[in-house]
Each structure stands twice: as C-alpha cells, then as structure tokens.
C-alpha positions as CSV (number, residue, x, y, z in Angstrom):
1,X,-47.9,-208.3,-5.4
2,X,-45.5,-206.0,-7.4
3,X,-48.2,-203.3,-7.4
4,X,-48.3,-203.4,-3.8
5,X,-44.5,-203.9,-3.4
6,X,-44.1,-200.7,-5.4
7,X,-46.6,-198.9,-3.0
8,X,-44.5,-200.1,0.0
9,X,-41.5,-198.7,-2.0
10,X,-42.7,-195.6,-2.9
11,X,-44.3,-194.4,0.8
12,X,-41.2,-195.9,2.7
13,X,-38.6,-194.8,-0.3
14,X,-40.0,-191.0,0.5
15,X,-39.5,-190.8,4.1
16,X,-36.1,-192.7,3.5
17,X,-35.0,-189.7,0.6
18,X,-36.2,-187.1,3.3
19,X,-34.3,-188.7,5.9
20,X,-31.1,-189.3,4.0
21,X,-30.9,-185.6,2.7
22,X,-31.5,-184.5,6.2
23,X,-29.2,-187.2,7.7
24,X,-26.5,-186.0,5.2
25,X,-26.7,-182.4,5.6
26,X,-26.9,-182.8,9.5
27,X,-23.5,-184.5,9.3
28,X,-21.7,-182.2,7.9
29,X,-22.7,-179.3,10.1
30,X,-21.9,-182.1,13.2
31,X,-18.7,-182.3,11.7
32,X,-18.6,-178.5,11.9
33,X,-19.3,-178.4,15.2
34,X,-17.0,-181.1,16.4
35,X,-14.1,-179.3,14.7
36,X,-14.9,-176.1,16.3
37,X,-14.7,-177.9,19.7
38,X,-11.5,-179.4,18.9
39,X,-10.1,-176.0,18.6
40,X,-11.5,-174.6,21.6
41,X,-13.0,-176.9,24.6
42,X,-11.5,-180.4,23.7
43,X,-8.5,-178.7,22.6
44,X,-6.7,-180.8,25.2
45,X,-7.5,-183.9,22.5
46,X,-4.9,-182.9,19.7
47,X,-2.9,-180.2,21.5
48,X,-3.5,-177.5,18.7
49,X,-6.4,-174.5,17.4
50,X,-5.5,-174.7,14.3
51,X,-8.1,-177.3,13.1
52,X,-10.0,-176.4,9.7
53,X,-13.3,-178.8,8.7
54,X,-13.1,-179.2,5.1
55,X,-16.7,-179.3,2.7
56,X,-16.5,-181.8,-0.2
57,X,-19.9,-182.6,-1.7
58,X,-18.9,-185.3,-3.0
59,X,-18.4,-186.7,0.9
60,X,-22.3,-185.6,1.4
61,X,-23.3,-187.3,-2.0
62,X,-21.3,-190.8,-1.3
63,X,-23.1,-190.8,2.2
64,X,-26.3,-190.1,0.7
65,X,-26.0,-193.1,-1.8
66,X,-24.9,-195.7,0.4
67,X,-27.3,-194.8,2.9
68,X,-30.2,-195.0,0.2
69,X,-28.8,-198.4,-0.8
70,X,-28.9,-199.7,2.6
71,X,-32.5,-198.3,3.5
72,X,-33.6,-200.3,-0.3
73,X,-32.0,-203.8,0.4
74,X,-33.5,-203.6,3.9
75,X,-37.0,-202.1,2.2
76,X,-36.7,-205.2,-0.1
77,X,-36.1,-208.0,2.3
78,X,-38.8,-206.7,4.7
79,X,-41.4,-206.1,1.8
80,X,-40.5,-209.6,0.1
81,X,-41.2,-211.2,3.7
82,X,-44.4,-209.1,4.4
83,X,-45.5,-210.2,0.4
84,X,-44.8,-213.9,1.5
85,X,-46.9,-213.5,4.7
86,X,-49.4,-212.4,2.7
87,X,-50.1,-215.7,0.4
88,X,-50.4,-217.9,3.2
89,X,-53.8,-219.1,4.0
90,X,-54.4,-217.8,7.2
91,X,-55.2,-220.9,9.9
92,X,-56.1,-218.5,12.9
93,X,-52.8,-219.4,14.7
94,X,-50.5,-217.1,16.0
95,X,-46.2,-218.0,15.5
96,X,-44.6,-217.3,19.3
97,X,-41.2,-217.2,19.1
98,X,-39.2,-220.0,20.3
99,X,-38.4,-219.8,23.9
100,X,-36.0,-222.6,24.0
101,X,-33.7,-221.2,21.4
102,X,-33.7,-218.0,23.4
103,X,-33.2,-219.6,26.3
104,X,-30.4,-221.8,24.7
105,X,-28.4,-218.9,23.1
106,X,-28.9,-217.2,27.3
107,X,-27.3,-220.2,28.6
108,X,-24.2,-219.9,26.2
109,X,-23.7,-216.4,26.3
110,X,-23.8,-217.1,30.3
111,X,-21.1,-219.0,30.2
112,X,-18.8,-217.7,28.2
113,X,-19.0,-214.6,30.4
114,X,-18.2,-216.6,33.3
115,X,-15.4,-218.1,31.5
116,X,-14.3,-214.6,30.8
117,X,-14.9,-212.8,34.3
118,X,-12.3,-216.0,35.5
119,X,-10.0,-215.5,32.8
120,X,-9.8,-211.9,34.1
121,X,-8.7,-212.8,37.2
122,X,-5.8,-215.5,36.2
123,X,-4.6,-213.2,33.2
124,X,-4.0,-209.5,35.3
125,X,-2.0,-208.4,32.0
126,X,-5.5,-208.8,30.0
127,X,-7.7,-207.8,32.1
128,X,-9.0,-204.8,30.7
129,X,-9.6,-206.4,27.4
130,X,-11.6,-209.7,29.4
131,X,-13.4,-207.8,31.3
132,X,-14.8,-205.5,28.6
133,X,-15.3,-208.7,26.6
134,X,-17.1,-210.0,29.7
135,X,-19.1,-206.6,29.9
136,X,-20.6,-206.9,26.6
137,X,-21.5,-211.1,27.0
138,X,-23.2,-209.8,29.9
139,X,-25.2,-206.9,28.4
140,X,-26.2,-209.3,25.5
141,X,-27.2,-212.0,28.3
142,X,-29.4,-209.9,30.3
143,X,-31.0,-208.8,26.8
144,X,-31.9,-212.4,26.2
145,X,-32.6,-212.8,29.8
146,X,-35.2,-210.2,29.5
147,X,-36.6,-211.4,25.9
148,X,-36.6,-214.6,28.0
149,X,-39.1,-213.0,30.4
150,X,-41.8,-212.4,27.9
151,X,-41.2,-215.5,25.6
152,X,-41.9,-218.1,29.0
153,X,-43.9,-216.3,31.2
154,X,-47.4,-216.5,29.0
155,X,-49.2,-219.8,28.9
156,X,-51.6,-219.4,25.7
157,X,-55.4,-220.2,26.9
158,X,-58.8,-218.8,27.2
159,X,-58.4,-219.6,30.8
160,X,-55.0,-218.9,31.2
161,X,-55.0,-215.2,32.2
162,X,-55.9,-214.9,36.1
163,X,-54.0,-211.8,36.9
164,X,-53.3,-207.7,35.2
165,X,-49.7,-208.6,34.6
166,X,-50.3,-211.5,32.1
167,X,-52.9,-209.5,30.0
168,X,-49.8,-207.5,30.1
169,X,-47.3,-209.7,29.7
170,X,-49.4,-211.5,26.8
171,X,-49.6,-208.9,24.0
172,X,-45.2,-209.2,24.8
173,X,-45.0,-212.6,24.7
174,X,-46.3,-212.7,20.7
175,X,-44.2,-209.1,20.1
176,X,-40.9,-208.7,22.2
177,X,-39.1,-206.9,20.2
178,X,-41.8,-204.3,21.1
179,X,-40.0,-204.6,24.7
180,X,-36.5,-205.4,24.2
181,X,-36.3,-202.4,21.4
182,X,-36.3,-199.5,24.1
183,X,-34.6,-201.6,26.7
184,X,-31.8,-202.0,24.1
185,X,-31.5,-198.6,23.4
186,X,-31.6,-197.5,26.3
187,X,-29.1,-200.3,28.1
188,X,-26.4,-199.1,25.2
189,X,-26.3,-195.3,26.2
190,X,-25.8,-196.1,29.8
191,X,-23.4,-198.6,29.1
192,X,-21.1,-196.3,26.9
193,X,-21.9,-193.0,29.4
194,X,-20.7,-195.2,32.5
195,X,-17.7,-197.0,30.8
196,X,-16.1,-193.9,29.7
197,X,-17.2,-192.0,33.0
198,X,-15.5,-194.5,35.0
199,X,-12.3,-195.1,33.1
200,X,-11.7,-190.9,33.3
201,X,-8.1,-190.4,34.9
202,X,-8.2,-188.0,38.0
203,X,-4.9,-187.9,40.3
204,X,-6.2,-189.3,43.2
205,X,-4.6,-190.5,46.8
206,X,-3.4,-193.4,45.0
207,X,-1.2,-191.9,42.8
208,X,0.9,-190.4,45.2
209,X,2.3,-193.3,46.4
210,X,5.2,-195.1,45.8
211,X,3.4,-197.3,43.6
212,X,1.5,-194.6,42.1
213,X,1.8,-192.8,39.0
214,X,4.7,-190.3,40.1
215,X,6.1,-192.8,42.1
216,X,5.8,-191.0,45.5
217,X,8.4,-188.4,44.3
218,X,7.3,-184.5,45.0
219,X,8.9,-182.6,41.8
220,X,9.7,-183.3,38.7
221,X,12.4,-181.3,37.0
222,X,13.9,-180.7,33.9
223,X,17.4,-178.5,32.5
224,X,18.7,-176.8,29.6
225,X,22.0,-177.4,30.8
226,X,23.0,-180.5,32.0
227,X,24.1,-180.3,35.7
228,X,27.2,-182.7,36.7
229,X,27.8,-184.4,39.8
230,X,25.2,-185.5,42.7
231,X,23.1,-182.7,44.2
232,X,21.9,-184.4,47.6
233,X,25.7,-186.1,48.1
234,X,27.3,-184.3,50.5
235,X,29.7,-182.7,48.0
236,X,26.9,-182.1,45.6
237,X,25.1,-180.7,48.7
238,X,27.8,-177.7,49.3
239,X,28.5,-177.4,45.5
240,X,24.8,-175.8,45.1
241,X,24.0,-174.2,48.2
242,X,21.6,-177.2,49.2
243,X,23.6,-178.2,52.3
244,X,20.5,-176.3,54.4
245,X,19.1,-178.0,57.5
246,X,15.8,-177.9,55.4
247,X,16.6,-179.8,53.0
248,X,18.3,-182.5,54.5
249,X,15.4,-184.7,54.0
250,X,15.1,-184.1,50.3
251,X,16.3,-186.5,48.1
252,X,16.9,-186.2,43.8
253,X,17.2,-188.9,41.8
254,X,19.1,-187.5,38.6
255,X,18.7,-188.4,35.4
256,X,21.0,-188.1,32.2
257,X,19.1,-187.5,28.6
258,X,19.5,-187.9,24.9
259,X,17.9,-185.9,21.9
260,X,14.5,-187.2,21.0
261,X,10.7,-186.4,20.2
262,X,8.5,-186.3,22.4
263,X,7.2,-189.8,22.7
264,X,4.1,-188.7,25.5
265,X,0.0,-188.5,24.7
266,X,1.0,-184.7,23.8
267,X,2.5,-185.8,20.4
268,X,0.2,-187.3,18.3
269,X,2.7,-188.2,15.9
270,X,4.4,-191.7,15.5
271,X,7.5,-191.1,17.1
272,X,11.0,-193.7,15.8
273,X,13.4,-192.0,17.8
274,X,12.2,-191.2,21.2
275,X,14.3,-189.2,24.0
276,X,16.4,-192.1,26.1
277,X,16.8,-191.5,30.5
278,X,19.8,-193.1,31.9
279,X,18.7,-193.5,35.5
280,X,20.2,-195.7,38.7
281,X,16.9,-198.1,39.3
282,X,18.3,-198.8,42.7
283,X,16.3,-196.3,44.8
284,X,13.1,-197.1,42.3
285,X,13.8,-200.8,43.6
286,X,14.3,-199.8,47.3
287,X,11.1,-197.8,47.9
288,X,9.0,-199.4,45.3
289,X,8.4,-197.2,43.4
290,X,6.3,-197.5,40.1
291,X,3.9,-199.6,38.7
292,X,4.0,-202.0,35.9
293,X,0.7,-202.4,33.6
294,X,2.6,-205.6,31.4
295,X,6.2,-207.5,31.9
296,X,8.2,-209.3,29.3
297,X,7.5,-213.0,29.0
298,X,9.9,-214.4,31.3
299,X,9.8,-211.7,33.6
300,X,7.0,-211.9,35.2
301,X,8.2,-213.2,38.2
302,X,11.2,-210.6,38.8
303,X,11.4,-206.5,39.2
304,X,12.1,-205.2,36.0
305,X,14.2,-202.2,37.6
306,X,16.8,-204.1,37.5
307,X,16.9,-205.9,33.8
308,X,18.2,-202.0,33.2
309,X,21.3,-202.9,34.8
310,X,21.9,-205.8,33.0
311,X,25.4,-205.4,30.9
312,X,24.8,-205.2,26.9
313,X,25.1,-208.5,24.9
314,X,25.7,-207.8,21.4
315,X,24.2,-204.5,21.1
316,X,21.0,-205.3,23.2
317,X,19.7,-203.7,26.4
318,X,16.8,-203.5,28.4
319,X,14.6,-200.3,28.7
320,X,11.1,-199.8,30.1
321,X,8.6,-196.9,29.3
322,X,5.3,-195.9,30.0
323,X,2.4,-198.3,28.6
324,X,0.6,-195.3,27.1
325,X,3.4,-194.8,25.1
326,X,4.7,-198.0,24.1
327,X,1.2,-198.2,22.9
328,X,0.3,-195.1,21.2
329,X,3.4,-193.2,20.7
330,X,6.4,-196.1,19.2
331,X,3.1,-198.5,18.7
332,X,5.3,-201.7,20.0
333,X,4.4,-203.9,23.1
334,X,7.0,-205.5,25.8
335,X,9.1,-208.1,24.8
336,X,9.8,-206.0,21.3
337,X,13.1,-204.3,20.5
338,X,13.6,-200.5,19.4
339,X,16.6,-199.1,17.5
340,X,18.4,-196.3,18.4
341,X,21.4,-194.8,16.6
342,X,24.3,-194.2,19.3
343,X,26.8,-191.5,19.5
344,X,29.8,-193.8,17.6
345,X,26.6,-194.3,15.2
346,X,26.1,-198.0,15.8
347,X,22.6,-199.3,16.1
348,X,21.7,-199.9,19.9
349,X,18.9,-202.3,20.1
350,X,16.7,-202.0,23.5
351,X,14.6,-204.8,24.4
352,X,11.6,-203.3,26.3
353,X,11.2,-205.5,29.5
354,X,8.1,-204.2,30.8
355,X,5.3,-200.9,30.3
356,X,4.9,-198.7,33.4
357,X,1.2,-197.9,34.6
358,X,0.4,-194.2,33.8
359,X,3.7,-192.1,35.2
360,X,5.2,-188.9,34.7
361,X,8.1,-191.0,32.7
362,X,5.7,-190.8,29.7
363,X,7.2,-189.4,26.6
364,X,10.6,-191.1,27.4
365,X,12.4,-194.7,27.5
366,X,14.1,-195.5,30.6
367,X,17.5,-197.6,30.5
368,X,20.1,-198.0,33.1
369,X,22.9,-195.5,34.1
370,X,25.7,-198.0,33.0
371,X,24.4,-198.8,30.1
372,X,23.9,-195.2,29.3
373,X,27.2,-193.6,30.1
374,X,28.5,-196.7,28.0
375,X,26.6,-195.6,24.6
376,X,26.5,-191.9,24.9
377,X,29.5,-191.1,26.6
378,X,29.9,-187.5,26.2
379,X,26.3,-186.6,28.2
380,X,27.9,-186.0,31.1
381,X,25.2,-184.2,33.2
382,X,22.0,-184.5,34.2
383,X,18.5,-183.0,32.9
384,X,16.1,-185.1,34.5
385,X,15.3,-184.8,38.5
386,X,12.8,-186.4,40.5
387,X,13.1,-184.6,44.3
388,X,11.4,-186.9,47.4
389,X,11.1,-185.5,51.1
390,X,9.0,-184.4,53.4
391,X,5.4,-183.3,51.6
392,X,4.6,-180.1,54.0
393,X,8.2,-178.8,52.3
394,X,7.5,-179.5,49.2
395,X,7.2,-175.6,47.9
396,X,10.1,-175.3,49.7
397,X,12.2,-177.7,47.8
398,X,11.2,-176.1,44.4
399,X,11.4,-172.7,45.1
400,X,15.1,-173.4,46.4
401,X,16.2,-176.1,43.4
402,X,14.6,-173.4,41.4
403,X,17.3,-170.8,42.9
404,X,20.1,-172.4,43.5
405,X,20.1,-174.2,40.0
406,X,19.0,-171.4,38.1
407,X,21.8,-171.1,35.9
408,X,20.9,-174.3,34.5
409,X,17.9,-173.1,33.1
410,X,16.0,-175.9,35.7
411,X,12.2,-175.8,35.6
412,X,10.4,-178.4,38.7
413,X,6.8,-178.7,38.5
414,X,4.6,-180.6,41.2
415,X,5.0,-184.2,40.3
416,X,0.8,-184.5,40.3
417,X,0.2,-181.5,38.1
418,X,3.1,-183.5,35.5
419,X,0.9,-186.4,35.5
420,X,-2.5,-184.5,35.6
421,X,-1.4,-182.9,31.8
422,X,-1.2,-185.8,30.5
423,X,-4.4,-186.8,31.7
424,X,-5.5,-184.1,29.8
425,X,-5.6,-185.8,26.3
426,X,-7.1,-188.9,27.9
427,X,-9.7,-187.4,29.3
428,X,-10.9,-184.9,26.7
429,X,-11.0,-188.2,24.4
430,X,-13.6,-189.3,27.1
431,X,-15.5,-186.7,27.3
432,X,-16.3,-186.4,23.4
433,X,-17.2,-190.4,24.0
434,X,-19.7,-189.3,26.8
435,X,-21.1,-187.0,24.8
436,X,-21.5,-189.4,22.2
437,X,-22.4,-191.6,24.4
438,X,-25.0,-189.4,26.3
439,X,-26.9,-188.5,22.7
440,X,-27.0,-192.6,22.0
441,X,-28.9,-192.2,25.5
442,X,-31.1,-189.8,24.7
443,X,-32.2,-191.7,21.2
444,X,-32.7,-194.7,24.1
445,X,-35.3,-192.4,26.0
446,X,-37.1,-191.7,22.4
447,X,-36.9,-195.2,21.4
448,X,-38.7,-196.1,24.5
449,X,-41.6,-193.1,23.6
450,X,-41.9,-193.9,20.1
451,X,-42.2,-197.7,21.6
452,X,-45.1,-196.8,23.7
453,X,-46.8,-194.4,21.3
454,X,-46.6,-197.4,18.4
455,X,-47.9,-199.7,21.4
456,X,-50.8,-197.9,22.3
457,X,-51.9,-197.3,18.5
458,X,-51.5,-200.9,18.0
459,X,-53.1,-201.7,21.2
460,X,-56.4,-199.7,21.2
461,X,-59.0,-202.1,19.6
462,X,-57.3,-204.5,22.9
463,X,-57.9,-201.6,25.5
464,X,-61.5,-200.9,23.6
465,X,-62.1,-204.9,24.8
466,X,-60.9,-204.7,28.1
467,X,-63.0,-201.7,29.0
468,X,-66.0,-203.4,27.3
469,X,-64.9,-206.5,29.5
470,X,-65.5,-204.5,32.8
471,X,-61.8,-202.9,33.3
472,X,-61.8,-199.4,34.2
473,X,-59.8,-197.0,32.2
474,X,-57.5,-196.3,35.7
475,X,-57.0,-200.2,35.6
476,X,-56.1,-200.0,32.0
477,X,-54.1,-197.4,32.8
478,X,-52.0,-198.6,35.8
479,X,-51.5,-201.7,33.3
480,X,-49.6,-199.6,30.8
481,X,-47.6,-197.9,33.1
482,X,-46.5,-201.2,35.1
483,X,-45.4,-203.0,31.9
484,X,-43.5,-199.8,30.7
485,X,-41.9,-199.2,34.0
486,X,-40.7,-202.9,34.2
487,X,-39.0,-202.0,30.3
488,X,-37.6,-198.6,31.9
489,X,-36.2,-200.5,35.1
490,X,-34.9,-203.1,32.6
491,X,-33.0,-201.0,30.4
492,X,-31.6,-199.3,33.2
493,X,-30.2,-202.3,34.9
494,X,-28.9,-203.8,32.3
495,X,-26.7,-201.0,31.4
496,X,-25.6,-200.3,34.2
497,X,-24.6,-204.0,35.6
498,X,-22.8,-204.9,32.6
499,X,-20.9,-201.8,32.2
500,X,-19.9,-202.2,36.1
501,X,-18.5,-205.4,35.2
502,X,-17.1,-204.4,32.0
503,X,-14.8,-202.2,34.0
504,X,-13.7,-204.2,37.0
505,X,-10.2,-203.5,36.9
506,X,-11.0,-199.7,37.2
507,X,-13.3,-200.4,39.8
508,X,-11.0,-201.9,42.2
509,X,-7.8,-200.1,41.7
510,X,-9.4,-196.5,41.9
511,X,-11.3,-195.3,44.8
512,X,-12.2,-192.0,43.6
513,X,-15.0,-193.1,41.1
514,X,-17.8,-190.2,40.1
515,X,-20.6,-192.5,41.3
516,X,-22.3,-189.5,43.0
517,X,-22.6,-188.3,39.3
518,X,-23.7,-191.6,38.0
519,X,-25.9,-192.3,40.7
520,X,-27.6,-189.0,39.8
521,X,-27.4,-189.6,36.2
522,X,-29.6,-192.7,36.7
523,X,-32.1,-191.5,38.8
524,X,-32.4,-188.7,36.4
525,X,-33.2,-191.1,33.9
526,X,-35.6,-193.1,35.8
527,X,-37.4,-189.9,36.6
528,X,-37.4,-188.5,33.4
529,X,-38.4,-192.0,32.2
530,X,-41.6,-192.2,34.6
531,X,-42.8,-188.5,34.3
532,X,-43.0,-189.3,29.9
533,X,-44.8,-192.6,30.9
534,X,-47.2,-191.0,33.4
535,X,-48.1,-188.2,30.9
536,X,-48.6,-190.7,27.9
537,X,-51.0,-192.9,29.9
538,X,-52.9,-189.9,30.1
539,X,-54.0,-190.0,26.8
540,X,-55.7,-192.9,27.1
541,X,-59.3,-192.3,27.8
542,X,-62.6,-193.7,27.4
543,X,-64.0,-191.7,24.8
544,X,-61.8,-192.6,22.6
545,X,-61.8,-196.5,23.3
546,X,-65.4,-196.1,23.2
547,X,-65.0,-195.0,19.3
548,X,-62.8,-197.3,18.9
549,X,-64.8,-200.2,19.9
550,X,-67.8,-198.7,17.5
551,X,-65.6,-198.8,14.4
552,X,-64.7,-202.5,15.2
C-alpha cells in the first residue's frame, strides 16, 4: 500500500507542482491587470490613476506553499480512502448513496428558506440581507433537489429498466456527483453574473420622484460664498433679479454648511468629521420627499424629518444622512451618535434617526435649521440649494441661478446627473464582480465539458454493451445528449431562480431591470451549451465501441 500511495503521490504531486507554479505566476500578472484597469476603465471604483501593483516574491512563494499543502492533505485523505477501498473483499454490491438523507437535508434547507422569504417581508429594514440569505438556501435546495432526482428515480433490477431515460438515469443514480458537479458550477456563475447585474444603480423614472433619490427637486447647487436671505421670498426674489414671470414656479430650498470631508462613495477614506447641512425639513415633509432605507428604533412609526427639529437636550440632536454613507463613509448605523466639535468648541453629539435611500445628500449629515443656527452661529448664509418647478424649465432655472448668483461662485448641476456620479463607484464595483462573476461562468461551461468528456471515457465499455444489446449508435447518442441537456437546463435554472429570489427587494422597487441582457445572456448559454454537447456526441461512433467491446 505505501508503494502504491507513493505512486498516487508522485503522478498527482506533478500535475499539482505544474499547476501551482502556473496558478502562482498567473496571479500575479491578474493582479497586474486588475491594477491597470483600476487606473483606467474602473477608475470610477477608487477615484484616482495613480495605482501602482507591487511584485514581492515572497507573495508568489507563500501562495505557492499553501496551495501545495492544501493539494497534499486533500491527496492524502483521498488516497488513504481509495487504499481502504482497496482491502475490502469485494461482495459484487454496489454502495448508492442514501436518498433519505438527501432528501432529509432538502426538506430542511426548504424550510428555512421559507422561513426566510417570510421574514423578508415582516422585517423591510433586513430585507436585503433575508433575501440574499433566502437566495443561497434556495440555490443549495434545488442542488439537493436535483441530486434528489438521480438518488430516487432508479429502482435497482435486472428488470427494472423499461425506458432510455433510466439506462440514463441509472449510471447517475450510483455517481451524482458526476451530475450535480457541472450543474453547480454552472448554477454559481449565473447566480453571481445576475445578482450583481440586477443590483447595478441606473437613474431611472423612479428616482425622479418625490420619493426618489433627488427627491423630485430639479438642481442641485452649491456656493463658495454663502448667500444670505431667501432667494424665492419675495424680497429674496427682487434682491437677485429672480422676480421674472419664469420663474415664479421655481422653488429653492437653501441650505447652510459647515467645514468637513467629504463623507460620499467618492472618498474612500474613513471620514470622523463629516460636512454638517442645516436645512428647514418642512417642505421635505410637505411633498414627501425622500426615502428612508432604516429608522431609529422607536421611530419607525413617525417621519423622521421632523426629529431635526427637535430642540437639543444636553448636547444631543437628531441628524439623518444617506445610508451609503452612514455605512461606508462614518461606518455607524441609526440609532448611534457622532461627535462634532462646535464653534464655542463644545462637543455636539448627533443621534442619527434614520439612513436615507440613495440621494444626492450623500457625503453630508443633515440636521435641522434651529439646531444649526444655534451651534454654529456665525454661518450666516447659505451653500447648499435644491431648486423645484416646472421640468420643461429646468435649463432655464440654472442658466439664470447661474447668472444672477454668480458672484457667489454658485455651481447647479442636474439633480439626476448628481446622483448618477455617485452611482459611478457603485457600479464600477459591479462590474469587476460580473466579470468575476462571468469567468466563474465560464469555468461552469468547462466543468460541464470536462464532465462529459470524463463520462464518456468512463462510460464506453457501457455504450460498447448497449450497441452489442441492439441499440443503435444514434440511440446511444440521443441518450447522451438528453441526460446532458437535462444537467445544462438544470444548472441554468437553478441559477437563475435563486438569484431572482435572492434579490427581491431590487426586483420590485426598480422597473428598469437589464433583463433583455440577461435574457440574452441565458440563452446564449443554453446555446453555447447544446452546440459543445451536440459536437461531443459526435465522437461517439461505432468503430470505436466496437474496439472497445473486443478489448473487454
């Protein structure tokens, strides 16, 4: 046994050396590559060109050692349990593997996806997380589901195959990992290509509505100089020239600012001391505008808008900010408190009361105008402008603010093209993952040829007997295809179910989903899929299951 243990060793040890050199080399010039993309195309990702990839050998020699270690324990289990196999005395049974235990462990993980997919529903501030959770249960359900298949569906017998699909189904039944292998595969790189295709931001109708991302306001604008008073009062209105019969359905909420960093997904820095907006919630109340991804416990009831008018107690306020960067940027949730240093250099602590849905406010914590004027007293203008009206005039409103508040330094921007850059970062992110995702797909189209290829080698002293039995080598050929197409189909819809319910909340709060691209990514796949099994069947052919039969 140890002289055949060290044969097993020594073949398997010198494809795994070959492939670990390869493997490690191949990494480094990925990370190469992935740099120079970083610099150039996904530049949107860390808002910079400046990116260097550093060599250290010692990074390729660590990777190659632990990889060889791996590849020898596994080497070493496998060959001690092949060696084992070996010293029984062989009874002329085969082992199946155990249908009820499949079918047991299908159950469970049924359930607890139901359980989740509920939970879902009663817990909108989770969601995202139970649904994904629910995605994967799924995808490993439908897995067992389809080992399930194979395990039950073959009686063993002389007699017992009457039909083509259980001489199939049979040589499955003994081997499914022979099937569930490519379906696996495969299932994974749809399920991470779809998840990450779905969950890309676009602006779409959606989030030009009140309850939308820019809140159903037109421009967004920021000073240099702060500008005092009301521009739309009607004081405000003569003050800056914006008294014109135009504009008299343009309305700008103002805003007052402090010094800060940039909190938004454009600084990938931890950020302590983000920029503070005092702002009057009470037009954001009246129209609606806004949406909240997650309220403090014991708001969840009321509009948060208003906790920012809430007088201070002991130093404490109430502040909201975008999710993204509650999350990302300060790395605190709602219901936690941030400290900011005031102007009389007391510590103000602001109790975030809820996280906003994706918004142009990102980079910046939102607290009331009262509160505001009382902590920083000497801001006395605004820098911040959010301009509403009638869409068709919306050019016209920025080209005039632009004008008549030039001295000021003003910039206003579309309020969609605000939120679109910082969509930017999000959706670069994505598309690296659907790359990633899309190669993980590719290895699941291999898997499924190197599948069929080991099948057929392993298969053609049973093809030899069924054309000896009578079957032609069309039949025999038909067979193949039909069991393989079933694992293609399988794979396919696996992946693609569980990663539709894996992102249900996407799915029903966006309309403007790419499924004409997934739709065509899938049947790409399927045709791909069916052209490699069509042209491998055609290897198959009675001369060489003829010789095959003769060296039997």
């Amino acid at each position: 046994n140890r002289v055949i243990e060290k044969m097993l060793f020594l073949e398997s040890g010198i494809t795994a050396f070959t492939g670990a050199v390869l493997g490690a080399f191949a990494g480094g010039l990925f990370n190469v590559v992935i740099i120079k993309a970083l610099n150039s195309v996904w530049q949107g990702a860390v808002q910079t060109n400046t990116l260097t990839s550093g060599f250290d050998p010692w990074s390729l020699v660590i990777g190659f050692i632990v990889t060889m270690i791996v590849i020898l324990l596994i080497m070493k289990i496998k060959s001690a349990g092949f060696l084992k196999h070996l010293r029984k005395p062989e009874t002329g049974k085969t082992k199946k593997p155990s249908a009820k235990k499949n079918l047991l462990l299908s159950v469970i993980f049924l359930v607890v996806t139901v359980v989740l997919i509920a939970l879902s529903f009663f817990l909108p501030a989770y969601s995202t997380t139970l649904s994904y959770s629910s995605g994967v249960m799924i995808f490993v359900t439908m897995i067992l589901l389809n080992r399930q298949y194979y395990l039950g569906e073959i009686k063993t017998g002389i007699y017992s195959f009457r039909n083509k699909n259980q001489i199939s189904d049979s040589y499955f039944s003994f081997n499914p990992s022979q099937a569930i292998a490519p379906v696996l595969f495969l299932a994974a790189g749809l399920f991470a290509v779809i998840i990450t295709g779905i969950n890309r931001m676009n602006i779409s109708d959606n989030m030009l509505k009140p309850s939308g991302g820019t809140g159903g306001y037109l421009l967004w604008g920021e000073s240099s100089v702060p500008v005092r008073g009301i521009l739309t009062s009607e004081a405000g209105r003569r003050e800056y020239g914006l008294d014109d019969p135009e504009l008299k359905e343009m309305v700008v909420v103002q805003a007052r600012k402090t010094s800060g960093n940039d909190a938004s997904c454009l600084n990938l820095n931890h950020i302590a001391s983000p920029p503070l907006l005092g702002i009057d919630p009470s037009e954001f109340v009246r129209k609606g505008s806004f949406s909240f991804a997650v309220r403090m416990k014991g708001f969840e009831d009321s509009n948060p808008w208003q906790t920012l008018d809430y007088p201070p107690a002991n130093g404490t306020i109430y502040g909201i900010a975008d999710q993204t960067v509650l999350q990302y940027g300060l790395k605190i949730k709602a219901g936690d408190t941030l400290k900011i240093r005031t102007e009389s250099g007391q510590v103000l602590n602001v109790v975030i009361s809820a996280g906003l849905k994706s918004s142009i406010f990102q980079g910046y914590v939102i607290i009331g105008s009262g509160n505001f004027s009382r902590f920083f007293p000497s801001v006395s203008g605004s820098q911040v402008f959010l301009a509403a009206g009638d869409p068709e005039l919306s050019e016209l409103y920025k080209s005039t603010l632009s004008e008549r508040l030039s001295a000021y330094g003003v910039h206003f921007e579309p309020a969609r093209e605000r939120l679109a850059s910082f969509f930017v970062v999000t959706n670069t992110y994505i598309s690296v993952f659907t790359i990633l995702g899309g190669i993980g797909l590719i290895l699941g189209v291999v898997g499924l040829g190197l599948i069929l290829i080991r099948n057929f080698n392993q298969r053609k002293k049973d093809f030899g007997l069924m054309l000896a039995e009578g079957f032609s080598v069309k039949s025999i050929r038909k067979i193949i295809f039909g069991e393989h197409t079933r694992i293609l189909l399988a794979g396919i819809l696996t992946g693609v179910f569980s990663a539709l319910i894996a992102t249900r909340p996407s799915l029903m709060n966006d309309s403007n989903l790419p499924w004409k691209t997934m739709l065509i990514m899938i049947l790409l796949i399927l045709f791909t899929g069916l052209v490699a099994l069509a042209v491998s069947v055609r290897s198959i052919n009675k001369d060489n299951l003829i010789a095959r039969i003769r060296k039997e």
